[in-house]
Biopython code that builds the backbone (N, CA, C, O; Angstrom):
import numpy as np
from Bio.PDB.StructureBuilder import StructureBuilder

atoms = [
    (1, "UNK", "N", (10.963, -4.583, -28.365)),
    (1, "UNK", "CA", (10.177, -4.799, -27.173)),
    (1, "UNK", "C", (8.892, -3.978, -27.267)),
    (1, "UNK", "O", (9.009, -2.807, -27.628)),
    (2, "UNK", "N", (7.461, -4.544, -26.933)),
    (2, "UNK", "CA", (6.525, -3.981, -26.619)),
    (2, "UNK", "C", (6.157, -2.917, -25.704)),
    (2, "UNK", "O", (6.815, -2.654, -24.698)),
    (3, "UNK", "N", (5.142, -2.329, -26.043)),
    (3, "UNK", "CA", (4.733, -0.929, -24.997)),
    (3, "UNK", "C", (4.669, -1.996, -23.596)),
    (3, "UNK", "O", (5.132, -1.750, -22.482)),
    (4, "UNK", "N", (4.057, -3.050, -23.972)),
    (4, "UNK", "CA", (3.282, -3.856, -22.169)),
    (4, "UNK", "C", (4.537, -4.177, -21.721)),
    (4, "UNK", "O", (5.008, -3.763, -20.662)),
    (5, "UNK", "N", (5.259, -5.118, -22.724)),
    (5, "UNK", "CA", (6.586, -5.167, -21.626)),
    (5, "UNK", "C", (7.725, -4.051, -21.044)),
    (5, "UNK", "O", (8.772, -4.221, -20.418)),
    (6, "UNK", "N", (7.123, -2.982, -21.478)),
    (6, "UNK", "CA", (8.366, -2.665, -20.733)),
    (6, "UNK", "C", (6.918, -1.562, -19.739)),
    (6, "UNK", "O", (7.149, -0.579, -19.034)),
    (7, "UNK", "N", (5.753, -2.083, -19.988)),
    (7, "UNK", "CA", (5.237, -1.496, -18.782)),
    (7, "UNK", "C", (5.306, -2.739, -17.624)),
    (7, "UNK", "O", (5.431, -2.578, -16.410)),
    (8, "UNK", "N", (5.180, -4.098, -18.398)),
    (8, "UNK", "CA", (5.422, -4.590, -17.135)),
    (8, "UNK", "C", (6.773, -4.449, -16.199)),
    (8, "UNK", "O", (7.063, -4.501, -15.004)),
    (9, "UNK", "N", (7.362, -4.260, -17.348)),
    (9, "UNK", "CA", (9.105, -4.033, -16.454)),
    (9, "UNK", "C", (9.187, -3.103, -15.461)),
    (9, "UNK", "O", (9.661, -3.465, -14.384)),
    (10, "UNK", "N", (8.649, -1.446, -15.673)),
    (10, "UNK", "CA", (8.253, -0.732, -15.091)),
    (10, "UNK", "C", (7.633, -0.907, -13.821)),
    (10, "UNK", "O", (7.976, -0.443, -12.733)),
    (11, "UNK", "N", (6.495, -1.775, -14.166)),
    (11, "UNK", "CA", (5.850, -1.889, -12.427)),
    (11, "UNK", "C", (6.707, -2.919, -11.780)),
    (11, "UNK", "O", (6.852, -2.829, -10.561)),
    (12, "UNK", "N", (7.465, -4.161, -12.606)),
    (12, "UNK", "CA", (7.747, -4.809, -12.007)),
    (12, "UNK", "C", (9.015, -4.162, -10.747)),
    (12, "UNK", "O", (9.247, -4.559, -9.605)),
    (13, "UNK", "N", (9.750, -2.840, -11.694)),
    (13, "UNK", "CA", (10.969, -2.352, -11.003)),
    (13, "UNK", "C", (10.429, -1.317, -9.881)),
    (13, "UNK", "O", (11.187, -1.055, -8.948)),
    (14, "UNK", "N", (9.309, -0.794, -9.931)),
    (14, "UNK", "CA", (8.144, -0.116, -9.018)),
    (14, "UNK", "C", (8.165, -0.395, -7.820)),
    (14, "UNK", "O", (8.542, 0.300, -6.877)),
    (15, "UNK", "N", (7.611, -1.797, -7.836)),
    (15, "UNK", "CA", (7.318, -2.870, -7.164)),
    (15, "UNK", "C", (8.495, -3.230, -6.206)),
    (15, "UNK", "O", (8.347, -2.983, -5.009)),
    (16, "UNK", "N", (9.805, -3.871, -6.706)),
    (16, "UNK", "CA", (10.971, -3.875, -6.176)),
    (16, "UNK", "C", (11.302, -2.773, -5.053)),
    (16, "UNK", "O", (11.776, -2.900, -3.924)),
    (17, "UNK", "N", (10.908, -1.724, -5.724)),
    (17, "UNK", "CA", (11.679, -0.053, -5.458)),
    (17, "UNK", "C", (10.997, 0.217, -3.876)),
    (17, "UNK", "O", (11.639, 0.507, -2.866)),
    (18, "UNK", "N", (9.686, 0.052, -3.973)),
    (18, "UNK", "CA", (8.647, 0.443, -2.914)),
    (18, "UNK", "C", (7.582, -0.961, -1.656)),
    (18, "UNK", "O", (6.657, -0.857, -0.850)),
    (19, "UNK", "N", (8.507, -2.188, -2.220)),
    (19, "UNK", "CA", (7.782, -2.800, -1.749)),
    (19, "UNK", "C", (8.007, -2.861, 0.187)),
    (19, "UNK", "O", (7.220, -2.940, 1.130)),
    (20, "UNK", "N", (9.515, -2.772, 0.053)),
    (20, "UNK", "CA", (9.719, -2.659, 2.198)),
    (20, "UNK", "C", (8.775, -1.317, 2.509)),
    (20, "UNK", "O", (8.056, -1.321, 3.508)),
    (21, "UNK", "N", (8.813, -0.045, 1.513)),
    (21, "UNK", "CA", (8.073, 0.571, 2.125)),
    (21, "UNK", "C", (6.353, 0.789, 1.976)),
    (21, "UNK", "O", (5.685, 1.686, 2.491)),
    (22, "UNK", "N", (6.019, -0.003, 1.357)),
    (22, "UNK", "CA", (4.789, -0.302, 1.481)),
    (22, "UNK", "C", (4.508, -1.287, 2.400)),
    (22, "UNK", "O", (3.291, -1.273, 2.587)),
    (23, "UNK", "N", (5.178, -2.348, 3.232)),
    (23, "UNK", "CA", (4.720, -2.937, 3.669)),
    (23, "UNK", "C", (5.054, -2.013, 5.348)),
    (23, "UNK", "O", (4.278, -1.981, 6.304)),
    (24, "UNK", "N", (6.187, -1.467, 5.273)),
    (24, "UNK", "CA", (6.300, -0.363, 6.843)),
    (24, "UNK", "C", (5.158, 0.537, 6.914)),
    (24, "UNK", "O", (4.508, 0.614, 7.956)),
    (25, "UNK", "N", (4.923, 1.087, 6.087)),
    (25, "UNK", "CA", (3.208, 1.811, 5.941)),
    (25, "UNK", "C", (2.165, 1.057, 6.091)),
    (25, "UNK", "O", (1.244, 1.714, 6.576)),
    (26, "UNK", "N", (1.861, -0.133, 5.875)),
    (26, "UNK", "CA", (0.404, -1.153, 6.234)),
    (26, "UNK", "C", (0.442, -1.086, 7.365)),
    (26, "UNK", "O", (-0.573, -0.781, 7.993)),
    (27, "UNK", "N", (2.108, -1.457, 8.238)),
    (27, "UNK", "CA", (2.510, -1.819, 9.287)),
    (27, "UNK", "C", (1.801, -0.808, 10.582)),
    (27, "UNK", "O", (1.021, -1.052, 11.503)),
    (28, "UNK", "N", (2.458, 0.324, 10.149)),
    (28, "UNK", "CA", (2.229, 1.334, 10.741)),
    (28, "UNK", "C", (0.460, 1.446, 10.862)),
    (28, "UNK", "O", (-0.256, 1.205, 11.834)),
    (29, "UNK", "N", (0.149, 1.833, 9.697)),
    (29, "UNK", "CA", (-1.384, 1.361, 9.812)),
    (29, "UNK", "C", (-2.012, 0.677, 10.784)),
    (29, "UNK", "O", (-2.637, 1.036, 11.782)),
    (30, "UNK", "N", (-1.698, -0.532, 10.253)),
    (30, "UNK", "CA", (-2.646, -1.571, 11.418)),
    (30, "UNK", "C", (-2.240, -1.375, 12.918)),
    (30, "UNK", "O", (-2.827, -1.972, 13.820)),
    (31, "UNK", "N", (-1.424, -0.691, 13.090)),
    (31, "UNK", "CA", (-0.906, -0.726, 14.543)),
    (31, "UNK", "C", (-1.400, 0.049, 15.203)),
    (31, "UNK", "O", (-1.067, 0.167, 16.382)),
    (32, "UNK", "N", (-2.963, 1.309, 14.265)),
    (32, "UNK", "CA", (-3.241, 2.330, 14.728)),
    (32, "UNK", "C", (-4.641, 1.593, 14.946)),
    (32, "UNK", "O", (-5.540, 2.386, 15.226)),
    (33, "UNK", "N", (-4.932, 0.584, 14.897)),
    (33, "UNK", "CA", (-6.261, -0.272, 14.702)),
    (33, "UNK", "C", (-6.770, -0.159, 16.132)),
    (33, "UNK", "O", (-7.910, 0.231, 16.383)),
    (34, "UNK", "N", (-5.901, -0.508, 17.047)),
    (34, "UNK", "CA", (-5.893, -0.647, 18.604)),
    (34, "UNK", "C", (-6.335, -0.066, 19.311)),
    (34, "UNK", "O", (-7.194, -0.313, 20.157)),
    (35, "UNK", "N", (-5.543, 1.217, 18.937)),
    (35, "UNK", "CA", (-5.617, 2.922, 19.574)),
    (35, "UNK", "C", (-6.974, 3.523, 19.265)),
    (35, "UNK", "O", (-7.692, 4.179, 20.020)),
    (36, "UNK", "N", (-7.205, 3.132, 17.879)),
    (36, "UNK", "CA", (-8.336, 4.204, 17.532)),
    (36, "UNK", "C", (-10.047, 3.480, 17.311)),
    (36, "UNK", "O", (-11.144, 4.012, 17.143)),
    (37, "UNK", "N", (-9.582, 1.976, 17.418)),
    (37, "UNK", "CA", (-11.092, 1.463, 17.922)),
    (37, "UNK", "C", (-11.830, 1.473, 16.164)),
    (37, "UNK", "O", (-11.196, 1.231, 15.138)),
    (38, "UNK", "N", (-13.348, 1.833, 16.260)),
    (38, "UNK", "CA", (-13.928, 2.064, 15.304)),
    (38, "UNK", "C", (-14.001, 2.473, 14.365)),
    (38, "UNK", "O", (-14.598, 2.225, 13.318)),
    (39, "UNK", "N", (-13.093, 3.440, 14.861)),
    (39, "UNK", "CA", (-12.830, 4.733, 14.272)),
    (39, "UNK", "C", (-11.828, 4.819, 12.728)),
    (39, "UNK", "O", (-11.777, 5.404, 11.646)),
    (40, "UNK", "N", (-11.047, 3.653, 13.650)),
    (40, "UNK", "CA", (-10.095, 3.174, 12.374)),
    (40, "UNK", "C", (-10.036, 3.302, 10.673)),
    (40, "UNK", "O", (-9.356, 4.037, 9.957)),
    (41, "UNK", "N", (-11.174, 2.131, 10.308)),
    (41, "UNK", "CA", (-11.468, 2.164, 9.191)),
    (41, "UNK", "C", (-11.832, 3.205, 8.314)),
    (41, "UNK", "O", (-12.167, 2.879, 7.176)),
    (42, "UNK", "N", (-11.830, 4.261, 8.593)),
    (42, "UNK", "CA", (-12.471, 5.516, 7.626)),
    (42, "UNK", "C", (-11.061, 6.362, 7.873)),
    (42, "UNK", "O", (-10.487, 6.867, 6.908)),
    (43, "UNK", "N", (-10.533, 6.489, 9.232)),
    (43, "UNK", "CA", (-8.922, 6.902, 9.246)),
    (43, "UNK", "C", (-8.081, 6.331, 7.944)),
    (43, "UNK", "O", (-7.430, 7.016, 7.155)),
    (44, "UNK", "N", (-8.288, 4.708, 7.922)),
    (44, "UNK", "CA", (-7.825, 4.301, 7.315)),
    (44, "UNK", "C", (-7.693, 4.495, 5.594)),
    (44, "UNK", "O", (-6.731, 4.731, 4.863)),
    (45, "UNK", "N", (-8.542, 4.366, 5.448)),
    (45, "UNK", "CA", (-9.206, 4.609, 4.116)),
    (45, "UNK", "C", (-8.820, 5.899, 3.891)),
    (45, "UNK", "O", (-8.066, 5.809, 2.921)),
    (46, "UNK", "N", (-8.908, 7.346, 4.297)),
    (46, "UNK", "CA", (-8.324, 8.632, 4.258)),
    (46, "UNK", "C", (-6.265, 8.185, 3.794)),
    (46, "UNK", "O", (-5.538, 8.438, 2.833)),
    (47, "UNK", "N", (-6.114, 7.557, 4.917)),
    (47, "UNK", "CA", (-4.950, 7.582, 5.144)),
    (47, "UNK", "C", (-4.344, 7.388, 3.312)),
    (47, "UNK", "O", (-3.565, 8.146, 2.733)),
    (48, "UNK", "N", (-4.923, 6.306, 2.823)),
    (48, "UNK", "CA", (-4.514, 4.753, 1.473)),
    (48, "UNK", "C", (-5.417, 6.523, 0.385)),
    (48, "UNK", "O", (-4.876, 6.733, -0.700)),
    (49, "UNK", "N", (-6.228, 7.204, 0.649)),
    (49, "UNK", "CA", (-6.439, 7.935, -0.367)),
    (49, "UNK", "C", (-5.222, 8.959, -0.767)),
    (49, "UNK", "O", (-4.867, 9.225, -1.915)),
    (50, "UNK", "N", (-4.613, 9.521, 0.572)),
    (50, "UNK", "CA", (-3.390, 10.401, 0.377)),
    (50, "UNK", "C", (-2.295, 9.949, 0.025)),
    (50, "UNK", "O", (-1.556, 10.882, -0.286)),
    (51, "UNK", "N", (-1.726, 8.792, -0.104)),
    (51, "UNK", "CA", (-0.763, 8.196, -0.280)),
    (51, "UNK", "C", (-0.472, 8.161, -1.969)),
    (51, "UNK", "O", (-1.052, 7.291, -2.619)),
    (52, "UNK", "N", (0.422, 9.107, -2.653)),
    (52, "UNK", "CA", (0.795, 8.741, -3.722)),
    (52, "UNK", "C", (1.913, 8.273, -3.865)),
    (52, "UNK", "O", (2.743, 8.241, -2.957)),
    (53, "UNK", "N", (2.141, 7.753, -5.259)),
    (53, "UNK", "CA", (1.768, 7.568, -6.324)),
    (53, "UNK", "C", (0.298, 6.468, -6.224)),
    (53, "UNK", "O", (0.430, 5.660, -5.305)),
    (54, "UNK", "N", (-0.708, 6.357, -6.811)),
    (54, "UNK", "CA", (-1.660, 5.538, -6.517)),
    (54, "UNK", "C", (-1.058, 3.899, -6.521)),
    (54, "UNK", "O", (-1.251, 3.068, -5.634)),
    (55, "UNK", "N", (-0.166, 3.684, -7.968)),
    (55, "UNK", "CA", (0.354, 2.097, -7.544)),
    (55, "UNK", "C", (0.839, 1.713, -6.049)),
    (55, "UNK", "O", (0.541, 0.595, -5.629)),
    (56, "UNK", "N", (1.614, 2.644, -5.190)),
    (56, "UNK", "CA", (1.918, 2.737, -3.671)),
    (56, "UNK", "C", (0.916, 2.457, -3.123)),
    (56, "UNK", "O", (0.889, 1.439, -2.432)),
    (57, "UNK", "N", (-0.211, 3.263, -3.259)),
    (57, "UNK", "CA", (-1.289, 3.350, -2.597)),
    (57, "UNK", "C", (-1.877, 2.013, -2.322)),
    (57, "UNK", "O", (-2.233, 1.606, -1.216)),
    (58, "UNK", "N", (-1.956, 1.200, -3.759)),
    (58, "UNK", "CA", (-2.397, -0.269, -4.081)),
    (58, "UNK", "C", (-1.576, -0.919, -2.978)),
    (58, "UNK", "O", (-1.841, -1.284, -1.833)),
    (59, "UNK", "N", (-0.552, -0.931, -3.686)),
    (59, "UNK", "CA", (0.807, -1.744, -2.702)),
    (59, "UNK", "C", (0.378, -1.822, -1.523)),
    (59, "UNK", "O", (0.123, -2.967, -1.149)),
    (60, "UNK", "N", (0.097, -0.474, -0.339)),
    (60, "UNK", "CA", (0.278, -0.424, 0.915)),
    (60, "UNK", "C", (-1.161, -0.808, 0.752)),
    (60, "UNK", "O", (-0.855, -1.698, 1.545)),
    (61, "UNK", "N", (-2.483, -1.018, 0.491)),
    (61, "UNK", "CA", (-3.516, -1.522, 0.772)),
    (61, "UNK", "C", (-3.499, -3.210, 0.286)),
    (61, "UNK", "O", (-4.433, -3.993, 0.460)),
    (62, "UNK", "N", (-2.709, -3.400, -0.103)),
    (62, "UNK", "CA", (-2.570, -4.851, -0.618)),
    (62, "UNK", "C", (-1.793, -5.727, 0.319)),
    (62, "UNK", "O", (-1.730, -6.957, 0.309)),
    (63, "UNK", "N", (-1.188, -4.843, 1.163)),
    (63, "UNK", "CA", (-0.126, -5.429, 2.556)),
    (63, "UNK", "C", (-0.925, -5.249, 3.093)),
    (63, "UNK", "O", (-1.278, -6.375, 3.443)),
    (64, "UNK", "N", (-1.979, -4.169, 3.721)),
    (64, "UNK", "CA", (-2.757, -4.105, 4.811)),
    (64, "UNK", "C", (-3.819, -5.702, 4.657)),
    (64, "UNK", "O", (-4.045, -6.609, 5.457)),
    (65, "UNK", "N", (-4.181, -5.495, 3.500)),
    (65, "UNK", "CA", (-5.364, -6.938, 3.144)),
    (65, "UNK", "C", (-4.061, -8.225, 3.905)),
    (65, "UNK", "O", (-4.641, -9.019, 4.646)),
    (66, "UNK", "N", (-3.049, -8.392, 3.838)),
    (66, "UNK", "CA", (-2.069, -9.836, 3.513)),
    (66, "UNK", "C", (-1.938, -9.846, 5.361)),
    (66, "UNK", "O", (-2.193, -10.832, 6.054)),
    (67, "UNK", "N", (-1.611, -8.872, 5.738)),
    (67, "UNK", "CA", (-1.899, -8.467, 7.591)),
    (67, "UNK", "C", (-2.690, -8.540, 8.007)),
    (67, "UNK", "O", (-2.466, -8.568, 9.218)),
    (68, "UNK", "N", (-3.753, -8.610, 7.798)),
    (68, "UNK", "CA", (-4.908, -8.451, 8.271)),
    (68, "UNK", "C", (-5.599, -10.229, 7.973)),
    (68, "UNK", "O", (-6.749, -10.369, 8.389)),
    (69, "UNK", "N", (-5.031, -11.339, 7.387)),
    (69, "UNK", "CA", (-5.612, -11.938, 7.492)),
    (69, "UNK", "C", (-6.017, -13.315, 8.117)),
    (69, "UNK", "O", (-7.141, -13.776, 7.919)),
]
sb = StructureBuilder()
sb.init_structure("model")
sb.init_model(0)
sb.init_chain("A")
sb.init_seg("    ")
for serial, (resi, resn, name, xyz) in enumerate(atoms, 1):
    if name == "N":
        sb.init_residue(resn, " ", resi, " ")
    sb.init_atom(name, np.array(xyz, "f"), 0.0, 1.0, " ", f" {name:<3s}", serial, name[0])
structure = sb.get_structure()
């Protein structure tokens, strides 16, 4: 087996591992959209910078994009 496949395997099992909780974190997110007005988007953006591991980070900004549309 190749280095890629078993990196894809890797994210693919990543992915599996973290995906309910990446999408309860967008969740949570957008729900602060309401409350905080304008203000939001740069909250937001702070919020998706602290969030590790960065693939998570992707994840939960990749649910926020799929909610949001």
């Amino acid at each position: 087996m190749s280095d890629d496949s078993l990196s894809a395997q890797g994210r693919a099992e990543f992915h599996r591992q973290f995906e309910s909780q990446a999408q309860a974190h967008a969740e949570r997110l957008l729900a602060q959209r309401a409350v905080m007005g304008s203000a939001w988007l740069s909250w937001v953006a702070r919020q998706l910078y602290e969030i590790t591991p960065a693939p998570l980070a992707a994840m939960v900004r990749r649910e926020l994009q799929r909610l949001n549309r």
